[in-house]
Structures are given as structure tokens and as C-alpha cells.
C-alpha positions in Angstrom: 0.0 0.0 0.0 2.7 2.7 0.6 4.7 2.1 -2.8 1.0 2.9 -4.3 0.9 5.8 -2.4 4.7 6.8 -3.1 4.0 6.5 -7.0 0.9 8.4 -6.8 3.2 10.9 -5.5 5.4 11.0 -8.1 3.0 10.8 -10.7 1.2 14.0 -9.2 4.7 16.4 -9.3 4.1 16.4 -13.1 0.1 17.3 -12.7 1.1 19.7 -10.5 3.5 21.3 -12.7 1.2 22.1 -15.4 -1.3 23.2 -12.4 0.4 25.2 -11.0 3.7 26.0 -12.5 2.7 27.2 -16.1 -0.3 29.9 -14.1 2.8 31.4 -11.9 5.1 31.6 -15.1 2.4 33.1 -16.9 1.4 36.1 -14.3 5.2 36.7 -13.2 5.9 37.0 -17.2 2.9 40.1 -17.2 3.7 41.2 -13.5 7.1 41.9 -14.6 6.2 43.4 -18.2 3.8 45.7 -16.0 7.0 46.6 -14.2 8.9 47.4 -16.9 6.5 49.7 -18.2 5.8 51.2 -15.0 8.2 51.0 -11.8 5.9 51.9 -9.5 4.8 48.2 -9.3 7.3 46.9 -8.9 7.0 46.9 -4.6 7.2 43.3 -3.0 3.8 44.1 -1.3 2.1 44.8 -4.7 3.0 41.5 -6.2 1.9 39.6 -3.0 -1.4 40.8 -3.1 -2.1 40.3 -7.0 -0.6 37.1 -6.2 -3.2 36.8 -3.4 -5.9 38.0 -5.4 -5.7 36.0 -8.3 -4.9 32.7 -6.7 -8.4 33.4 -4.5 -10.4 34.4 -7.4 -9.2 31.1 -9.4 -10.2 29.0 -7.1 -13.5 30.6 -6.4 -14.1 30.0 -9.8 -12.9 26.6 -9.7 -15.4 25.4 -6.9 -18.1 26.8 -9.2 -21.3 28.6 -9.1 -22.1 28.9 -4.9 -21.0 32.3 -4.8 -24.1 33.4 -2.8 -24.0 30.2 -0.4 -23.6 31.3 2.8 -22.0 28.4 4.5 -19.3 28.1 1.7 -16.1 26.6 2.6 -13.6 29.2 2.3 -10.7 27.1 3.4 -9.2 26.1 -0.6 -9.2 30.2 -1.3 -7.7 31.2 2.1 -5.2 28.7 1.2 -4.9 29.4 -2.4 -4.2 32.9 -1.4 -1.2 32.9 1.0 0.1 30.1 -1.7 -0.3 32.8 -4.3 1.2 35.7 -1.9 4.0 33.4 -1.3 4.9 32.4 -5.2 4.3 35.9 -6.3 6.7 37.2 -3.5 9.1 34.3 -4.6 8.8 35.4 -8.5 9.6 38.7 -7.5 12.5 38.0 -5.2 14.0 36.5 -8.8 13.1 39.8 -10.9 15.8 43.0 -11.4 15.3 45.4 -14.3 17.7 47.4 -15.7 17.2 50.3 -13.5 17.8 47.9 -10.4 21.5 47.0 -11.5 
């Protein structure tokens, strides 16, 4: 029973990848064209909270239409946004423009 569980591990690092991986490339690709353009995102705090944002708003949208349900589970977008604080911060860590040196 716990090789089963060790390859389903391994199998899911690929999943999770795609999942995850190719979102955070994609919105650390615009965050940091947006900075480019305009350095006045470019704060830390500005990236963790788009991070935040958009991570939440996903996976809203991923537990589909019970917007107006009152006794929602909000546990998968409270976690979905510190992850997405914490990649965005990460991402950012990672960026310097020109200017920066």
C-alpha cells in the first residue's frame, strides 16, 4: 500500500506542474512586463497581493457557481491565497530590471 501511495506521488509532481507551475510563469511573465513599463509596481507588497488576489479568485471560480451560499467553505481560497502571496513574493524575489542594476 505505501509504494501505491509513493508513486501516486510522483505521478502527481508532473500534474502539479502544469497546475500550477505554467499559471505562476504566466502572471510573473505580465507582473514583470507591467514593471517594466511602470516601476511603480514593482514593490514586493504589490505583487503579494495580486498574487493573493488572483490565486483566490481562481479557485473561487474553480469550486463553481455557490457564490451566494452562505455556509461556503472558504478554506481552498484562504489557502490558495497565501500560496499565491507566497509564489508571487518568490517570483519577484527572482526579478531585477535594468534600472535595479
Amino acid at each position: 500500500m505505501f509504494g501505491l501511495v509513493m508513486i501516486g506521488l510522483l505521478l502527481s509532481v508532473p500534474v502539479g506542474f502544469l497546475l500550477a507551475g505554467l499559471p505562476i510563469l504566466f502572471g510573473g511573465a505580465v507582473m514583470s512586463w507591467i514593471g517594466y513599463h511602470a516601476p511603480v509596481t514593482r514593490a514586493p507588497v504589490l505583487w503579494a497581493g495580486a498574487g493573493a488576489i488572483l490565486a483566490a479568485v481562481l479557485a473561487v471560480a474553480a469550486e463553481g457557481p455557490t457564490l451566494d451560499d452562505p455556509t461556503r467553505n472558504l478554506n481552498l481560497p484562504a489557502a490558495c491565497m497565501i500560496a499565491g502571496a507566497v509564489c508571487a513574493t518568490v517570483y519577484r524575489r527572482m526579478i531585477t530590471w535594468s534600472e535595479d542594476g
